[in-house]
C-alpha positions as CSV (number, residue, x, y, z in Angstrom):
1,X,-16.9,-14.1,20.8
2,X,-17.0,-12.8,24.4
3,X,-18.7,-13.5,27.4
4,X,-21.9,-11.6,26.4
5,X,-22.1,-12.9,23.1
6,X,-22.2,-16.8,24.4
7,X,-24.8,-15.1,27.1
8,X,-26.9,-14.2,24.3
9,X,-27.2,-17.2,22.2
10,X,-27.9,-19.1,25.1
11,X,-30.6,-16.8,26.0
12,X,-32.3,-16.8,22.5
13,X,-31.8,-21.0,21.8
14,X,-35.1,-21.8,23.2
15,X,-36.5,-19.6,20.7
16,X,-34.3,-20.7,17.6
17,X,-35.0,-24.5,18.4
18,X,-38.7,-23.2,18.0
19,X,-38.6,-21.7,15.0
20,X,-36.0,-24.6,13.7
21,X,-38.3,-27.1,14.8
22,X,-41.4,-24.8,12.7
23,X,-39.5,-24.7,9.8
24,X,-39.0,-28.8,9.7
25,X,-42.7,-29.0,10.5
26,X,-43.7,-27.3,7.4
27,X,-40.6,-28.6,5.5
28,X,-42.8,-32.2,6.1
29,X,-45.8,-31.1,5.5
30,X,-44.5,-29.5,1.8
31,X,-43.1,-33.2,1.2
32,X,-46.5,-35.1,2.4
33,X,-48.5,-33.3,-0.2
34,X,-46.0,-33.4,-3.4
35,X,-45.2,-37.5,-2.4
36,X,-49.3,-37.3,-1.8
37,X,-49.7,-35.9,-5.3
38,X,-47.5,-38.1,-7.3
39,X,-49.1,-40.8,-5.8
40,X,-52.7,-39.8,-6.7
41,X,-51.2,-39.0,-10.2
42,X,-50.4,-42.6,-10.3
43,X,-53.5,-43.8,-8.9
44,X,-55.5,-42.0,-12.0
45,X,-52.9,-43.8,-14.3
46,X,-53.4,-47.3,-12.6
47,X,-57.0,-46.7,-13.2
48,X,-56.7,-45.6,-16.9
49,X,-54.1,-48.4,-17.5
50,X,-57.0,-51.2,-15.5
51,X,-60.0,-49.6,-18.0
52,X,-57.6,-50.0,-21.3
53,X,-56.4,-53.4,-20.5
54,X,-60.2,-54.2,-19.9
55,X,-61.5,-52.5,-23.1
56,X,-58.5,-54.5,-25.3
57,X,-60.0,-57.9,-23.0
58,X,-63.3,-57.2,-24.4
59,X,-62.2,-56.3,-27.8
60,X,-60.0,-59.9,-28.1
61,X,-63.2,-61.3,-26.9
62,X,-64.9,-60.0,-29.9
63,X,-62.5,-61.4,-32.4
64,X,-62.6,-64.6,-30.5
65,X,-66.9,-64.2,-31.3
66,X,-66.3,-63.5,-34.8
67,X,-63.7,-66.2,-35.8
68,X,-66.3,-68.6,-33.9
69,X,-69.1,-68.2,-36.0
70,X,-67.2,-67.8,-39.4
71,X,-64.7,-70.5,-38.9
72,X,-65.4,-74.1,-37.3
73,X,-62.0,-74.6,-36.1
74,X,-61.0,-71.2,-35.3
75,X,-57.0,-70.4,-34.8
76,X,-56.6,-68.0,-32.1
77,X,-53.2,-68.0,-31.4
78,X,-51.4,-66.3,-34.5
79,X,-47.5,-66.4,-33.3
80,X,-46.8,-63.5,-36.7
81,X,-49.6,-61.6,-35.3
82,X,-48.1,-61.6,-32.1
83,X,-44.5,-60.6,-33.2
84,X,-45.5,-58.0,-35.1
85,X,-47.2,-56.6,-31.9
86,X,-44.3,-56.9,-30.0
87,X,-42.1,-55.4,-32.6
88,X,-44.4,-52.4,-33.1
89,X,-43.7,-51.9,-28.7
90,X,-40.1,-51.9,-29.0
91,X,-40.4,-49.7,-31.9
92,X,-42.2,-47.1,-30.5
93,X,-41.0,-47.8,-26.9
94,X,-39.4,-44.2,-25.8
95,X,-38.7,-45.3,-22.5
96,X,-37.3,-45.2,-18.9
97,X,-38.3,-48.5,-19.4
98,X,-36.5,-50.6,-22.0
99,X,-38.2,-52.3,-24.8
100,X,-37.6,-55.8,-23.3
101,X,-39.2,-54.8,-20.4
102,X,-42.2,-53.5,-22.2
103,X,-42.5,-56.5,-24.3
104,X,-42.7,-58.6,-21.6
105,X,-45.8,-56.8,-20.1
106,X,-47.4,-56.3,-23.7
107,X,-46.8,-60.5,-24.0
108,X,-48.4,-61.3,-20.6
109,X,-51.4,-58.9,-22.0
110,X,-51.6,-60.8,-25.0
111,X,-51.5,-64.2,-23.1
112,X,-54.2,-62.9,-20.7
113,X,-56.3,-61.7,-23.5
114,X,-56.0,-64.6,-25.6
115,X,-56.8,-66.9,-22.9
116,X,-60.4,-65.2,-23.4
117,X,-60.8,-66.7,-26.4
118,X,-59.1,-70.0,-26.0
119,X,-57.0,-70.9,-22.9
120,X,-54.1,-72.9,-24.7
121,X,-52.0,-76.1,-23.4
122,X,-48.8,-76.0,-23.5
123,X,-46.5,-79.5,-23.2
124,X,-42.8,-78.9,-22.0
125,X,-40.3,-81.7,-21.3
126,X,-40.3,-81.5,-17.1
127,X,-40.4,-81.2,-14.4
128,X,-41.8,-77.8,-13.4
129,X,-39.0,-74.9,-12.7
130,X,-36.9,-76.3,-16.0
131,X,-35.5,-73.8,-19.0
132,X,-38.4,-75.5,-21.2
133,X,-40.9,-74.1,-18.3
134,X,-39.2,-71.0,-18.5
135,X,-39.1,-71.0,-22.4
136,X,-42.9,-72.1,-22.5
137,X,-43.6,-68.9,-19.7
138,X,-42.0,-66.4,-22.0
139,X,-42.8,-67.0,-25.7
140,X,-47.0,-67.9,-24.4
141,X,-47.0,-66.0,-21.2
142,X,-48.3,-67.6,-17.6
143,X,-51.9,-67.2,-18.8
144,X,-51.4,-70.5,-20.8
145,X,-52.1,-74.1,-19.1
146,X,-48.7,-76.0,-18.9
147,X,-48.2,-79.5,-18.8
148,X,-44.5,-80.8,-17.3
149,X,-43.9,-83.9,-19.3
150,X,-41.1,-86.4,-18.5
151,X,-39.5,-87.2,-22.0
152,X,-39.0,-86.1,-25.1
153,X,-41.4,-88.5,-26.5
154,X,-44.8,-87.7,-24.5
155,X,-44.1,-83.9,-25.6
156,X,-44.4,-84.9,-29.2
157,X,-46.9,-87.3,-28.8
158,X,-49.1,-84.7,-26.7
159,X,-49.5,-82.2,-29.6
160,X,-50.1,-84.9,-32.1
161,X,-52.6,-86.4,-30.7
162,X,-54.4,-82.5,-30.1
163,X,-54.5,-82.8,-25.8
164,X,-51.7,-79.9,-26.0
165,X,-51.9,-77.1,-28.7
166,X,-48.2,-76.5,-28.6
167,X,-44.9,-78.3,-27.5
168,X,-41.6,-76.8,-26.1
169,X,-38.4,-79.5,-26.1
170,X,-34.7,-78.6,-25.6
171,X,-32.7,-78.4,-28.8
172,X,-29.1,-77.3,-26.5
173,X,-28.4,-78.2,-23.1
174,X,-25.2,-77.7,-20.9
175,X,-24.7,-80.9,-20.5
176,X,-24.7,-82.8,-23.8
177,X,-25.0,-79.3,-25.9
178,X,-27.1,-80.2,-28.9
179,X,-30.2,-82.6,-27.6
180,X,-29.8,-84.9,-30.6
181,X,-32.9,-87.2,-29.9
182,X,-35.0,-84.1,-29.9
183,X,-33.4,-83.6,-33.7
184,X,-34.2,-87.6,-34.3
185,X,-37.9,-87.3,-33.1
186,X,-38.4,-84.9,-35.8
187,X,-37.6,-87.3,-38.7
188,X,-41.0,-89.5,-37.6
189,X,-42.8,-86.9,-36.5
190,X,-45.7,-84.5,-38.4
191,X,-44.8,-81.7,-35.9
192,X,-43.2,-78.7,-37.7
193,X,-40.9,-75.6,-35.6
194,X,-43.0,-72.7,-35.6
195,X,-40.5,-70.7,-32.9
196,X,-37.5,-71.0,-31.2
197,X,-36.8,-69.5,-27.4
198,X,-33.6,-69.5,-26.5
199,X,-32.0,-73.0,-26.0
200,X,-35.9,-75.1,-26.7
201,X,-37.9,-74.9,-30.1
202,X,-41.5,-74.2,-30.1
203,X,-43.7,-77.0,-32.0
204,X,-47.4,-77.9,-33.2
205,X,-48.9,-78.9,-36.0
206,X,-48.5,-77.2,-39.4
207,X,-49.6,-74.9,-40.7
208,X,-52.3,-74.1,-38.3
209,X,-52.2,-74.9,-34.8
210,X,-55.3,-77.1,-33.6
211,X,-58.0,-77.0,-30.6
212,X,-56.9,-78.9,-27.6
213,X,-58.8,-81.6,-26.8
214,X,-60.3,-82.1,-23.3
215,X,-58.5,-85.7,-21.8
């Protein structure tokens, strides 16, 4: 390029930074409005997803009203019912999320819904921030009241005497591996498995869990 060239594109930069600089403006703009659309897309969706949840709250409210008056000690907490829920999600589920994932929010619906019609106690072998915890959290969902208890023993005796509706002790740790005085408490006890999560077993009373009692 020679002298005149250079001469020219030096002349004309003030106006190509302009219409550069233009050209990013509405390059932002363009972006605003589609990120501003997707987000109001989402918005209406948050908003149908708050109604639903609302509309299944009121219906498991309903069922709660119906086993009341037909039953005197009402069960509300069916675990089949539940797993056949969950099932159906994953079997349906078509994804970007994964069907854990979806189970998991399904299950903290459920526990939110069913704490509408009976907010259940839970009694895990403690303290708080323990696998049992974190069993108890997964299989009822946070909606449930959970009691940290410091042996075995007071789980057990919790449920049997009604002031808990369900029990979670370890069956495997990593320090012993199999909890064998969890395995012995069983041979004295009425309590029955009705689930097992991981490395603790569910418990209650069989065949129908019972009302908690206030303490």
């Amino acid at each position: 390029m020679n002298l005149n060239g250079w001469r020219q594109i030096v002349t004309n930069a003030p106006t190509l930074v302009r219409v550069l600089r233009e050209a990013c403006s509405v390059l932002a703009r363009q972006y605003d409005r589609f990120l501003d659309n997707l987000r109001h897309q989402i918005d209406e969706l948050d908003q149908q997803l708050q109604d639903l949840l609302n509309e299944r709250a009121t219906l498991a409210h309903k069922v709660a009203e119906v086993k009341t008056a037909t039953d005197p000690n009402p069960v509300f907490y069916r675990p089949e019912r539940e797993a056949q829920v969950l099932r159906r999600v994953k079997e349906r589920n078509q994804g970007p999320l994964d069907g854990e994932t979806m189970a998991r929010f399904f299950r903290e619906v459920m526990s939110a819904c069913l704490a509408l019609e009976q907010r259940m106690k839970v009694a895990f072998l403690g303290p708080e921030g323990t696998f049992t915890q974190q069993a108890a959290l997964k299989h009822f969902g946070h909606a449930v009241e959970s009691l940290p208890l410091g042996a075995i023993d007071e789980v057990f005796r919790e449920v049997e005497s009604g002031a808990a509706n369900y029990g979670v002790v370890p069956v495997e740790n990593s320090t012993e591996g199999v909890v064998n005085h969890t395995l012995d408490t069983f041979m004295t006890s009425s309590l029955k498995i009705c689930g097992k999560w991981s490395c603790a077993f569910i418990i209650t009373c069989w065949p129908v869990s019972i009302p908690a009692r206030t303490r």
